[in-house]
One Martini backbone bead per residue (centre of mass of N, CA, C, O) as a GRO file, in nm:
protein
  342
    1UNK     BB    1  -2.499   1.704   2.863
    2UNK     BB    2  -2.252   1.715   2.688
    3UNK     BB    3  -2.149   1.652   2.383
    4UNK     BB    4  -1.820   1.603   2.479
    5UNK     BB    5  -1.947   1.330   2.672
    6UNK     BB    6  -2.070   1.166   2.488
    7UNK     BB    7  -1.814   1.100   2.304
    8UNK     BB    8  -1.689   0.978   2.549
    9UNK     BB    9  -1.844   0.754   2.613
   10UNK     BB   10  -1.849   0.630   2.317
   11UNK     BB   11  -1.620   0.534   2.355
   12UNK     BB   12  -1.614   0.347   2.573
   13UNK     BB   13  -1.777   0.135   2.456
   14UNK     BB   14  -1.601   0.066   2.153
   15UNK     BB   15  -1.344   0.103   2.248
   16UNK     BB   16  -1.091  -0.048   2.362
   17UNK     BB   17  -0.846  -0.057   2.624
   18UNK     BB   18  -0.588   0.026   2.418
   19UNK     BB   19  -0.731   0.278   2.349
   20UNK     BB   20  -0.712   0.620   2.309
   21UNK     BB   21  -0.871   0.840   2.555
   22UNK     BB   22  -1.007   1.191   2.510
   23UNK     BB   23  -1.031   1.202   2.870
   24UNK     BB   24  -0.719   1.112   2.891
   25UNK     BB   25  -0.526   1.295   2.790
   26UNK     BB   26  -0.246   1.415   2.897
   27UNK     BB   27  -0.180   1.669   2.674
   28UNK     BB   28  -0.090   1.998   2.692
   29UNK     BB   29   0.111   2.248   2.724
   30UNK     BB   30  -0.119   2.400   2.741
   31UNK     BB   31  -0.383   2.523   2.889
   32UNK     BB   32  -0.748   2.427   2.821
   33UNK     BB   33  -1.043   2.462   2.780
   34UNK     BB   34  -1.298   2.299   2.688
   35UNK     BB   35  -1.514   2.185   2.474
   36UNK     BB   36  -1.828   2.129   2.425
   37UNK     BB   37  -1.777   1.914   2.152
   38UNK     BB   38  -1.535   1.834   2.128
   39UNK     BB   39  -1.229   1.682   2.141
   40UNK     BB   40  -0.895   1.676   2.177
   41UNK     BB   41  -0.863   1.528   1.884
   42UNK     BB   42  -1.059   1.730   1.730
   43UNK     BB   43  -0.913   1.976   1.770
   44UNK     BB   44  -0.641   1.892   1.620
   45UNK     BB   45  -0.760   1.836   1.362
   46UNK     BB   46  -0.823   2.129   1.264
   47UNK     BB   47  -0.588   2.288   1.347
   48UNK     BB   48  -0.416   2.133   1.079
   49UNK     BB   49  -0.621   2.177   0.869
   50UNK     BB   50  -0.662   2.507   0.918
   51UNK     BB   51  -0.350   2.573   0.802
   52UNK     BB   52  -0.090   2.662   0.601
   53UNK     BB   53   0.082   2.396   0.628
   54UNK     BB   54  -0.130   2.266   0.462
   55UNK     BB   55  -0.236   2.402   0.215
   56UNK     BB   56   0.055   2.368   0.105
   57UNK     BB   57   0.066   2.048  -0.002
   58UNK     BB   58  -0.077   2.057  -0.272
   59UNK     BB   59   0.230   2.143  -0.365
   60UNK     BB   60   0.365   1.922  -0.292
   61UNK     BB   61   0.563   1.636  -0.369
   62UNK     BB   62   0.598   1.364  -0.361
   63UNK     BB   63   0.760   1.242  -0.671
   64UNK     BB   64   0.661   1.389  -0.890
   65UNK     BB   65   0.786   1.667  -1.058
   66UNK     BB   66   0.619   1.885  -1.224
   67UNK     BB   67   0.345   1.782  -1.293
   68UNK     BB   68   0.027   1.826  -1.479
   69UNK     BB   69  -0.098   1.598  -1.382
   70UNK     BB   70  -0.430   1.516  -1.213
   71UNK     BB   71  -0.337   1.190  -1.087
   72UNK     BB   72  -0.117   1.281  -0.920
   73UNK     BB   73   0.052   1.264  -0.628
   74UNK     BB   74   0.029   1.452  -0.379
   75UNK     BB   75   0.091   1.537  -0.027
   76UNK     BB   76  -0.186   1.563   0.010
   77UNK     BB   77  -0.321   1.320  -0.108
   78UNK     BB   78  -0.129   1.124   0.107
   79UNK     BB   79  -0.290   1.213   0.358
   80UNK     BB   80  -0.553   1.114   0.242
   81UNK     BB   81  -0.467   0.830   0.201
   82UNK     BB   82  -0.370   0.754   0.512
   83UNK     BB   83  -0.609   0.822   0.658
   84UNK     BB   84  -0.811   0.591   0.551
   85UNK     BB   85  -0.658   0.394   0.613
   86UNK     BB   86  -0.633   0.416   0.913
   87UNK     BB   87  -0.947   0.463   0.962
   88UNK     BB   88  -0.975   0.152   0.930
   89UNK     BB   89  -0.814   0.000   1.076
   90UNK     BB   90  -0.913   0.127   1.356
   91UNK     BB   91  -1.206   0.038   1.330
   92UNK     BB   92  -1.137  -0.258   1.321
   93UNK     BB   93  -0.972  -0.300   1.625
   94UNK     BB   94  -1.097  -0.005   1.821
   95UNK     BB   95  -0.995   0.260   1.795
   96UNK     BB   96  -0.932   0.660   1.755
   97UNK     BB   97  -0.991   0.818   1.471
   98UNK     BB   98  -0.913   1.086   1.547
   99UNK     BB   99  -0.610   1.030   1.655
  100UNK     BB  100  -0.582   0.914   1.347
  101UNK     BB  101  -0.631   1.190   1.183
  102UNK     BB  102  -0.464   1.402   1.333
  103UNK     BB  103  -0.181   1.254   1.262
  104UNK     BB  104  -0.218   1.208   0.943
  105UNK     BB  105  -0.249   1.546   0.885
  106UNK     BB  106   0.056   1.597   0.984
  107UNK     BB  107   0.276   1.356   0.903
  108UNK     BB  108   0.393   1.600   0.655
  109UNK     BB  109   0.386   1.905   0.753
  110UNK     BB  110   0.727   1.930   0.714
  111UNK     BB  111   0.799   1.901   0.426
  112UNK     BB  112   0.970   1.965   0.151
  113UNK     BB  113   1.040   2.052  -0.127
  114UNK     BB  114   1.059   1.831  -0.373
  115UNK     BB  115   1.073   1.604  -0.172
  116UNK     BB  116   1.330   1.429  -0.089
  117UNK     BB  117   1.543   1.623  -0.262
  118UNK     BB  118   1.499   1.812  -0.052
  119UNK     BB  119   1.585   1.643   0.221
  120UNK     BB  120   1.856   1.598   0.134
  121UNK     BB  121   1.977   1.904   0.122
  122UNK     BB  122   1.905   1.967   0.444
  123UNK     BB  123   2.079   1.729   0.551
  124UNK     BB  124   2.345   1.877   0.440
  125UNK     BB  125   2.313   2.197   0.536
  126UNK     BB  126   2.251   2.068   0.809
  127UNK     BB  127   2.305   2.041   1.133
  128UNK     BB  128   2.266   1.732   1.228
  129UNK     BB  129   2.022   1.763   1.008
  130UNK     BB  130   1.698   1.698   0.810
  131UNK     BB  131   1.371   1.576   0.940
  132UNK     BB  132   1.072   1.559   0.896
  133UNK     BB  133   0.906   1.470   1.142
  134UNK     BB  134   1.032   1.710   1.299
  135UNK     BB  135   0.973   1.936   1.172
  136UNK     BB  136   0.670   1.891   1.200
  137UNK     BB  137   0.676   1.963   1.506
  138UNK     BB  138   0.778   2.231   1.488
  139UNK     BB  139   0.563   2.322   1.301
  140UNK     BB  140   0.313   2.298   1.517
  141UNK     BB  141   0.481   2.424   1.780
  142UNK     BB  142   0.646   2.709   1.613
  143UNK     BB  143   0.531   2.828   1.378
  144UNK     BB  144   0.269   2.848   1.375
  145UNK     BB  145   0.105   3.103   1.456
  146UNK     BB  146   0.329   3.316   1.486
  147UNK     BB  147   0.485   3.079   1.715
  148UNK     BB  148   0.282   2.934   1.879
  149UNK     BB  149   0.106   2.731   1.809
  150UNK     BB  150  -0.139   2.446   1.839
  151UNK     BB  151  -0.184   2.275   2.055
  152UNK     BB  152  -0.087   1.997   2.105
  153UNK     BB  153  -0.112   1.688   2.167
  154UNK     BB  154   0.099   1.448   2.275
  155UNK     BB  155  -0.034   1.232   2.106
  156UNK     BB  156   0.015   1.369   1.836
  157UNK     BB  157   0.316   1.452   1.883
  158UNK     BB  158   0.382   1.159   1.837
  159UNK     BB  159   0.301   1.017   1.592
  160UNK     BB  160   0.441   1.196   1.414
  161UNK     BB  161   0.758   1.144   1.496
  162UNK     BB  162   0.672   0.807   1.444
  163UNK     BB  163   0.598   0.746   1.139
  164UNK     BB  164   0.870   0.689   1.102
  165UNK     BB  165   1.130   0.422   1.058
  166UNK     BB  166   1.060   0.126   0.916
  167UNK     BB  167   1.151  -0.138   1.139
  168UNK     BB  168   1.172   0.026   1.392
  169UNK     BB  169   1.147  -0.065   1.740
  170UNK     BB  170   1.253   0.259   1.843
  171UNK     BB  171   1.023   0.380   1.639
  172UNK     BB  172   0.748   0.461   1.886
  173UNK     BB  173   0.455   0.521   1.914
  174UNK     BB  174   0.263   0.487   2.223
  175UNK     BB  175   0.002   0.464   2.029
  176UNK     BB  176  -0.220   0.261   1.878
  177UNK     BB  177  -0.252   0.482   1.640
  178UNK     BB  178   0.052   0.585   1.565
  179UNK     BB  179   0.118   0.315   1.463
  180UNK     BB  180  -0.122   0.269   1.233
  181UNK     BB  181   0.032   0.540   1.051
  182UNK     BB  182   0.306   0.388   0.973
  183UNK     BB  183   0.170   0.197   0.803
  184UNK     BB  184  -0.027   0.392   0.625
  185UNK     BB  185   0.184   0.478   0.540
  186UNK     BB  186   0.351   0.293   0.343
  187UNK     BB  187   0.099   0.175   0.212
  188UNK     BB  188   0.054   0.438   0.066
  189UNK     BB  189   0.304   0.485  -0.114
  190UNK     BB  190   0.374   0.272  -0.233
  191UNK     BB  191   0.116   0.199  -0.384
  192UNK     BB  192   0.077   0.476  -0.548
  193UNK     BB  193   0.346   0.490  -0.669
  194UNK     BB  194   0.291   0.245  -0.839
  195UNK     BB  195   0.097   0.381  -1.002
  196UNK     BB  196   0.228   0.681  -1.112
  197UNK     BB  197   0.443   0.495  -1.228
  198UNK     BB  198   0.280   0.345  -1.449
  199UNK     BB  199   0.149   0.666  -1.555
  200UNK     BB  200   0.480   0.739  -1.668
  201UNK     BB  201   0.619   0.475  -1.767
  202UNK     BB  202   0.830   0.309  -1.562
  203UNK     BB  203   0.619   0.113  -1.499
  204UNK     BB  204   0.528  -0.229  -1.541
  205UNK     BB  205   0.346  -0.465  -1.404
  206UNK     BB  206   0.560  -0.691  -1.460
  207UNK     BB  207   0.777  -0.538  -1.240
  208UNK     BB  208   0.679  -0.652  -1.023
  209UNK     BB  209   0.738  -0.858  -0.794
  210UNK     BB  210   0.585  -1.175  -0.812
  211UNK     BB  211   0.602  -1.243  -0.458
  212UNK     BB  212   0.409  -0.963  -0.413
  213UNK     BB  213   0.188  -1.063  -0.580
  214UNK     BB  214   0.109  -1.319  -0.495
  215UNK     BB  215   0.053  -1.211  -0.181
  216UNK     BB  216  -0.077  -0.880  -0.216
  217UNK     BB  217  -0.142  -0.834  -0.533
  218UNK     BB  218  -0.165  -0.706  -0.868
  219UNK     BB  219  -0.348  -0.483  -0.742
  220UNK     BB  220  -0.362  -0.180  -0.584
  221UNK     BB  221  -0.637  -0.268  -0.409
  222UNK     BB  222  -0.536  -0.571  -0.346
  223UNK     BB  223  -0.301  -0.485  -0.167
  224UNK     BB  224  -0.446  -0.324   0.036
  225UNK     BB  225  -0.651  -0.513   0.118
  226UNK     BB  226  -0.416  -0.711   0.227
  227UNK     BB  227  -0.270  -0.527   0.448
  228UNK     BB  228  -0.531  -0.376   0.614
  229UNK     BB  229  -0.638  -0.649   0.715
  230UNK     BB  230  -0.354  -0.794   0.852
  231UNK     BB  231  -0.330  -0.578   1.058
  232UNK     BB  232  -0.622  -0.615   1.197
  233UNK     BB  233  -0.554  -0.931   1.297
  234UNK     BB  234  -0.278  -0.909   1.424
  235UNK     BB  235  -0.350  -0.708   1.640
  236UNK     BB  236  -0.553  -0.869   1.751
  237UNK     BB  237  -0.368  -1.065   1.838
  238UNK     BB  238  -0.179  -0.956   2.016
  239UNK     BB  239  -0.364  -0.841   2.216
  240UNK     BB  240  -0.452  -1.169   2.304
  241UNK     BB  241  -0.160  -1.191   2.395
  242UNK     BB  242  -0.041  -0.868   2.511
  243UNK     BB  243   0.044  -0.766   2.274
  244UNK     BB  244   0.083  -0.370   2.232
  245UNK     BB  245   0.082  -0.411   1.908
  246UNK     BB  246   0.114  -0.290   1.546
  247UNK     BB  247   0.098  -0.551   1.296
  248UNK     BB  248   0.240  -0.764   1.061
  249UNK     BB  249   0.290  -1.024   0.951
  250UNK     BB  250   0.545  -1.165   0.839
  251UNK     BB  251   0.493  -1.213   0.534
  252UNK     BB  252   0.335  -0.933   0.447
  253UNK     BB  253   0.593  -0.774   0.534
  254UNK     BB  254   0.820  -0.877   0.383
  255UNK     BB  255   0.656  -0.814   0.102
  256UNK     BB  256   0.652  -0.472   0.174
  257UNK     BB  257   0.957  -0.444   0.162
  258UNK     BB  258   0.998  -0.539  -0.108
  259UNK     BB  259   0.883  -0.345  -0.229
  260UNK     BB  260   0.990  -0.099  -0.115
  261UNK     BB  261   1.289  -0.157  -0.237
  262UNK     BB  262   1.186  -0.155  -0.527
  263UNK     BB  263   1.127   0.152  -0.528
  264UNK     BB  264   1.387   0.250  -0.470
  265UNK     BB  265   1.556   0.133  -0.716
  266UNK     BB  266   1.393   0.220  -0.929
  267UNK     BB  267   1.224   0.544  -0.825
  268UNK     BB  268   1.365   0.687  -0.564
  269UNK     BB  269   1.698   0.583  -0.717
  270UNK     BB  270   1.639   0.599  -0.989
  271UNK     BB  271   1.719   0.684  -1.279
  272UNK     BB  272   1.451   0.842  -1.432
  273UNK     BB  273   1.488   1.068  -1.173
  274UNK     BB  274   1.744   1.201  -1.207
  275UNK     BB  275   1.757   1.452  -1.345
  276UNK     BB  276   1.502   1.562  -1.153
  277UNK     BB  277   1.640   1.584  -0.926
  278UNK     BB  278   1.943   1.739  -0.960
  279UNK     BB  279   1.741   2.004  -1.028
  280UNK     BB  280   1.614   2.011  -0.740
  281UNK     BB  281   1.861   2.072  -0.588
  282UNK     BB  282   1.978   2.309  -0.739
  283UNK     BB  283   1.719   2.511  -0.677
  284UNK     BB  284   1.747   2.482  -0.321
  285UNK     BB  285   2.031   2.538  -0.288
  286UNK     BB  286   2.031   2.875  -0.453
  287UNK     BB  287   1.833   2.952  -0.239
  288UNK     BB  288   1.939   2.879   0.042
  289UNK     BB  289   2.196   3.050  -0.044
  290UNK     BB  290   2.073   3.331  -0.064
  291UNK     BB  291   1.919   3.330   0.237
  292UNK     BB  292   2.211   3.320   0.389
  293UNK     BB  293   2.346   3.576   0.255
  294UNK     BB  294   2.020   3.743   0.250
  295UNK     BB  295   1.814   3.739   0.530
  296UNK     BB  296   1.683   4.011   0.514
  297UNK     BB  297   1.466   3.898   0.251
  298UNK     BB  298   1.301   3.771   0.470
  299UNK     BB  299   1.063   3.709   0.653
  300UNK     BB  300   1.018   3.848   0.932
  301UNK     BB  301   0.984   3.583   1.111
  302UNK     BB  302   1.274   3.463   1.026
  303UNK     BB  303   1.450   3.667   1.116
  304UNK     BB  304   1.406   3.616   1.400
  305UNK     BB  305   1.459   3.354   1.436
  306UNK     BB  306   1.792   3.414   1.367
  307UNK     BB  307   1.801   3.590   1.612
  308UNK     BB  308   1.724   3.334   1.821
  309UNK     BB  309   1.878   3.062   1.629
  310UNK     BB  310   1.987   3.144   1.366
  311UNK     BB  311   2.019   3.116   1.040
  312UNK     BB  312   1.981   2.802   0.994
  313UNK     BB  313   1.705   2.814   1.085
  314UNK     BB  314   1.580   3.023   0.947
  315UNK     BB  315   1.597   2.906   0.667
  316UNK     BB  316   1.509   2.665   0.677
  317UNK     BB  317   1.200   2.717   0.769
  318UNK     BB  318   1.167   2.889   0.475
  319UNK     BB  319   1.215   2.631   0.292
  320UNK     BB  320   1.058   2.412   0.432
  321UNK     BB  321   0.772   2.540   0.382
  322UNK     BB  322   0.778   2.557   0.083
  323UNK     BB  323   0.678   2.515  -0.227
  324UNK     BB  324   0.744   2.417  -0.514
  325UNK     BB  325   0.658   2.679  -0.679
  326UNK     BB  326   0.770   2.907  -0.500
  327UNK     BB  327   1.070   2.811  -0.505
  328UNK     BB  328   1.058   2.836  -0.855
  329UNK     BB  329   0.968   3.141  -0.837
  330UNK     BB  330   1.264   3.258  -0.660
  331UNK     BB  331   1.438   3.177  -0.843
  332UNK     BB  332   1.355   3.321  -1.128
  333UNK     BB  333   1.369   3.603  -0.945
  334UNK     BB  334   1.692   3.588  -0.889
  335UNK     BB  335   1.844   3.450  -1.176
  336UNK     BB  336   1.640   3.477  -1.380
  337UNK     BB  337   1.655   3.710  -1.678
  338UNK     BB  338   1.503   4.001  -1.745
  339UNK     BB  339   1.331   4.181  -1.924
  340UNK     BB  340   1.453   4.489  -2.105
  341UNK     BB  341   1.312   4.784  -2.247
  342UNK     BB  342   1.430   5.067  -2.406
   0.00000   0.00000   0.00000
């Protein structure tokens, strides 16, 4: 018996019957032979584990832009909480953790520089708008790999396009695994974003609404554990009740939607980053503007792009693959002028 033939069967045993089996997967775009030790979502995940447009995230801003701080979370490190809180609760629950950490590693991978205030820019200058969930599946489907893509299984890119939208129950990933991650997804950005805030001085730990520290716990990891709990018993209610569904007790969400609102007001479009959101918004304009005018100077792969899809196409594919350090240093280079000695 091959190794994961193994792998396979030990799903069976483990996991429950509502959870996505590897042996089961849907499948890919492309048809390939089966690897002798992985599974098809342990293979998902390392194809985009070992991708560039994963290792550029290390350079992408979560939330505080250019901070120098080595304790800030950048894009990667939230992709690296979002798997751990994701394959807690899927552990929980009996889940395929694989098929939830191949999402959870992808479902930012589309993200521009910059955090939102990159995504509200590319959002005003494509037509019919720019986000990033959409964009991560671009990337995977058609960016990587000098545009075959990394052939990912249907179940991840599902999860992926479906991690966005929180409280919309007509955004949902078809398997209880891609659901696992939209939630992990929000316990972590709101938990570290104030961890962050509080670490920058915007947020004073008094500042947190009463009835949120009341319900989830006064401090970050009291409060994740208090979401991470209540997510896998619920969701265990619920599948014993017959609906295959992921959720949060109604007090839990609603005390997490009202911090999440609280972040929203206070610091992800509150005073405090204005004046740095509007600096990084004129940034990536400039640099937008610049490659939609001169698209000549964009490297082959987009200009290509330009060729089969269009201009808009092609640059916003460039803008939005890059780091904010790339972008910051291509405006300087565009923009800013050079000594020069005579």
């Amino acid at each position: 018996m091959l190794i994961r033939e193994k792998i396979e069967k030990k799903e069976k045993l483990i996991l429950i019957p509502e959870a996505s089996f590897s042996s089961k997967t849907i499948g890919r775009q492309r048809n390939e032979e089966s690897d002798p030790i992985r599974t098809s979502f342990m293979i998902d995940r390392d194809r985009i584990i070992h991708s560039k447009s994963f290792r550029r995230l290390k350079h992408k801003t979560q939330v505080y832009i250019r901070t120098f701080g080595d304790h800030y979370r950048t894009r990667l490190t939230h992709t690296l909480e979002v798997n751990q809180i994701g394959k807690t609760i899927g552990k929980g629950i009996g889940l395929n953790e694989d098929l939830i950490e191949a999402i959870a590693m992808g479902h930012d991978i589309g993200h521009v520089p910059f955090a939102h205030s990159g995504e509200q820019v590319l959002n005003e200058l494509v037509p019919g708008g720019f986000k990033h969930n959409k964009n991560s599946v671009r990337v995977l489907t058609k960016i990587e790999k000098n545009g075959k893509g990394l052939n990912l299984t249907k179940e991840v890119l599902d999860g992926v396009l479906n991690h966005s939208g929180f409280g919309n129950p007509k955004m949902n990933a078809f398997t209880l695994e891609g659901q696992v991650v939209k939630y992990s997804d929000k316990i972590a950005y709101v938990n570290h974003d104030i961890d962050d805030s509080i670490r920058a001085g915007i947020l004073k730990p008094q500042d947190i609404p009463e009835n949120c520290t009341k319900i989830l716990g006064k401090t970050n990891s009291e409060r994740i554990d208090t979401l991470v709990k209540d997510c896998i018993y619920k969701t265990i209610e619920n599948i014993r009740e017959g609906i295959v569904y992921v959720s949060l007790s109604d007090e839990i969400f609603e005390a997490l939607n009202e911090l999440r609102n609280f972040m929203f007001e206070k610091v992800y479009l509150g005073d405090a980053l204005k004046v740095e959101r509007e600096k990084a918004k004129f940034v990536l304009k400039q640099v937008f503007k610049y490659f939609y005018t001169k698209p000549d100077k964009m490297p082959k792969f987009y200009r290509n792009i330009v060729e089969k899809e269009g201009l808009i196409r092609g640059v916003s594919d460039y803008i939005s693959g890059m780091s904010d350090d790339y972008c910051l240093m291509l405006f300087n280079n565009i923009y800013i002028p050079k000594i020069v000695l005579y």
